[in-house]
C-alpha positions in Angstrom: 15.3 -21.6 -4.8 12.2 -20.3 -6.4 9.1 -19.1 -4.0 5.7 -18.7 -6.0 3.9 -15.4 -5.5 0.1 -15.9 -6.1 -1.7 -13.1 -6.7 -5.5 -12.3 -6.2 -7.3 -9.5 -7.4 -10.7 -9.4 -4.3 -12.6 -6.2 -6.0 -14.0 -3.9 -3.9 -14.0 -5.1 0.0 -14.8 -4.3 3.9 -11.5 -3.1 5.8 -12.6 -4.8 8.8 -12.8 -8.4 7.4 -9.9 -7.9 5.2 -7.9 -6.9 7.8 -9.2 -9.7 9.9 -8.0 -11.9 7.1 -4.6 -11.1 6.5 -4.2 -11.8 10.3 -6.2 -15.0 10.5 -3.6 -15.6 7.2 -0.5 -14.8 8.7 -1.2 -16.8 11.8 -2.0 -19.8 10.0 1.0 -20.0 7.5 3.2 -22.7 7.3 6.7 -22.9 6.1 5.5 -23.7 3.1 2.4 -21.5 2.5 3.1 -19.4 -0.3 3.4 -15.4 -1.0 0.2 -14.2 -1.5 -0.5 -9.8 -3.2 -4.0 -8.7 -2.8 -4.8 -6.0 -5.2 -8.5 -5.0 -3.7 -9.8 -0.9 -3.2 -12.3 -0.2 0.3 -14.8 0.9 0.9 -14.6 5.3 2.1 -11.9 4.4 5.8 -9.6 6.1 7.6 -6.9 3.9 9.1 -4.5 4.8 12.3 -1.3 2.9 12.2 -0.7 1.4 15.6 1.4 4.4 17.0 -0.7 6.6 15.5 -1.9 9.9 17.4 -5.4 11.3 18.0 -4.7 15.2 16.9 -3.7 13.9 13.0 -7.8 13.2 12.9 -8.7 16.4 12.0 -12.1 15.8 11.5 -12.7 12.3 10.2 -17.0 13.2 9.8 -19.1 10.3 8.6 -15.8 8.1 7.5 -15.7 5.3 10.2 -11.5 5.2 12.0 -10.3 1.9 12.0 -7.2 0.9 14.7 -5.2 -1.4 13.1 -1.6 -2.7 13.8 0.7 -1.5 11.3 3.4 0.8 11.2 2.7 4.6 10.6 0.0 7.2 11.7 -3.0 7.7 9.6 -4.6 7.5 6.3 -7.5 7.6 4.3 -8.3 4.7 1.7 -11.3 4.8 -0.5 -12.7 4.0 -4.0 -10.5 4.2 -6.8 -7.3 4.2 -4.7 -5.6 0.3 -5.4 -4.4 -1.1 -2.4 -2.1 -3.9 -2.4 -1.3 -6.2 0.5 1.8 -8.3 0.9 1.9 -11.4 2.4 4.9 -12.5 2.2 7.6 -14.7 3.7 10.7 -12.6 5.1 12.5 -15.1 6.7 12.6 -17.6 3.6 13.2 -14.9 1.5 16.2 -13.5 3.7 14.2 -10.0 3.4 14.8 -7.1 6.0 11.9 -5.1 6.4 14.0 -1.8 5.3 14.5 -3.8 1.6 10.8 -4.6 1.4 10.1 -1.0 2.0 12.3 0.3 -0.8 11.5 -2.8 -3.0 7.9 -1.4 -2.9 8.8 2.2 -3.5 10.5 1.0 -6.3 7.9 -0.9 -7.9 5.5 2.2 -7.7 8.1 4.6 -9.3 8.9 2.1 -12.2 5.2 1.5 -12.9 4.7 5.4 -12.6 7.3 6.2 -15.1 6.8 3.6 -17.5 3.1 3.9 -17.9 2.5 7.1 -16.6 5.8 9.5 -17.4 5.4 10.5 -14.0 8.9 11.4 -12.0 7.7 10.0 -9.1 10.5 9.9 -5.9 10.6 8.1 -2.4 11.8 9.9 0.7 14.2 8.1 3.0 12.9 10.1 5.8 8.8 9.7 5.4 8.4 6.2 3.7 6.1 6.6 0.8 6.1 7.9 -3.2 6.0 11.4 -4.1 5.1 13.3 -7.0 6.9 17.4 -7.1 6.3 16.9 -3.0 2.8 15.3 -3.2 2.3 11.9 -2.2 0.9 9.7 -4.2 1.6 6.4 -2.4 1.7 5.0 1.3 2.4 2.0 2.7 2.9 0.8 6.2 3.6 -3.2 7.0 3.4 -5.2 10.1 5.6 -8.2 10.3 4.5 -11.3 12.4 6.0 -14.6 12.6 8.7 -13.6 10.1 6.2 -12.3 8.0 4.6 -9.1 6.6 0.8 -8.2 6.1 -0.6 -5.0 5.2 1.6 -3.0 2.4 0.7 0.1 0.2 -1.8 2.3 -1.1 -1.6 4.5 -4.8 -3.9 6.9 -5.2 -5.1 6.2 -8.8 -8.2 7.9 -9.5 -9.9 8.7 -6.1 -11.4 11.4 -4.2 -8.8 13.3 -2.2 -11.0 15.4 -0.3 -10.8 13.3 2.8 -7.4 13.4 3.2 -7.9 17.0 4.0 -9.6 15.9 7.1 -6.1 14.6 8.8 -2.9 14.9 9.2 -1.7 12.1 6.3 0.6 9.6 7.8 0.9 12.4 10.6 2.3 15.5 8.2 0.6 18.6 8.6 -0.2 20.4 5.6 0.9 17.2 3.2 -0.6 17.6 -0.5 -1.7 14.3 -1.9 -2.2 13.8 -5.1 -3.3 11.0 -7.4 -2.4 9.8 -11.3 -5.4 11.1 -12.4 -4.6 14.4 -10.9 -1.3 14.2 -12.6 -2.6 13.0 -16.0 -5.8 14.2 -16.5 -7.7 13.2 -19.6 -6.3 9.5 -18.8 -8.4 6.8 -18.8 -7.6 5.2 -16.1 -8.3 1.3 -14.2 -7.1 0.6 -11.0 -7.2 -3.0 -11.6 -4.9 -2.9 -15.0 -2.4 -1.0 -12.8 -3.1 -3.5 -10.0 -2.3 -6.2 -12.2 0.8 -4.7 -14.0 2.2 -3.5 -10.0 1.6 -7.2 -8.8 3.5 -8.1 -11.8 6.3 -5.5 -10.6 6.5 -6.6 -7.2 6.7 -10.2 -7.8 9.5 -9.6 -10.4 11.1 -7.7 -8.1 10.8 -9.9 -5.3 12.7 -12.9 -7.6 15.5 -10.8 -8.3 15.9 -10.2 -4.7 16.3 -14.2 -3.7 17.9 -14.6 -7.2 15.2 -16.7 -8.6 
């Protein structure tokens, strides 16, 4: 059986409400509400994952902490990093969370190598995509209902200097690094890449239920 997957791109937008939103979606789903990716970038924020701990706040400065309720410790999102949020349907799609996790990775490394030539890897042990030992990617979900919100974060042509002030997603002494980092001279737009990753994820996402 084929489930749509509608995807919105929202431009630049507030953490707070967003997040607010993907709750106020998830909550109000019905059975057959259907998979929504938001391809959006935030405002400067640093975001602590619901078990995350105080000490991997380094020293956060003028960038507000949000506490939010997904997996993971903290991060740092800002402008020119594409975040994508899944909303999606685990239970219809006979998803575990452990295959959404590596269905994302994989999208990120296929997009990374196809447009990019960038040997991007995940690690089964720190969930996330890495370039030569430098992450590039993050994600952390929340599932509710039978259902995920939040999802991922690539660093596409943003400023890394505020990871420096934490722990990112609780490693001490993690490099992050970011395409344009990787590719410089690129001309790069998050929302081409958001476009051709929602693309990815949805494709990927049929093959899974065998659409």
């Amino acid at each position: 059986m084929s489930f749509p997957v509608l995807h919105k791109m929202l431009g630049r937008a507030d953490y707070a409400r967003t997040y607010a939103a993907m709750r106020l979606f998830t909550d109000s789903r019905l059975a057959d509400t259907p998979d929504e990716l938001w391809a959006l970038e935030h405002p400067p924020v640093f975001t602590q994952g619901q078990a995350g701990k105080a000490e991997h706040l380094l020293a956060p400065g003028n960038i507000p902490v949000v506490q939010t309720d997904r997996g993971g410790q903290v991060t740092y999102h800002g402008p020119g990093q594409l975040v994508i949020y899944l909303l999606i349907d685990l239970k219809r799609r006979k998803l575990g969370v452990r295959q959404v996790v590596t269905l994302i990775e994989n999208a990120i490394i296929e997009i990374l190598a196809d447009e990019f030539g960038l040997p991007a890897q995940a690690d089964p042990k720190a969930p996330g995509v890495y370039v030569d030992g430098r992450k590039i990617a993050a994600l952390g979900l929340r599932v509710r209902k039978g259902c995920t919100f939040h999802g991922l974060s690539l660093n596409v042509d943003c400023d890394l200097e505020p990871f420096a002030r934490i722990n990112p997603c609780g490693y001490q002494g993690l490099a992050v690094t970011s395409v344009q980092q990787e590719c410089p001279g690129r001309t790069l737009s998050i929302w081409s890449i958001g476009e051709q990753l929602q693309s990815r994820l949805s494709k990927l996402l049929r093959d899974c239920a065998g659409d």
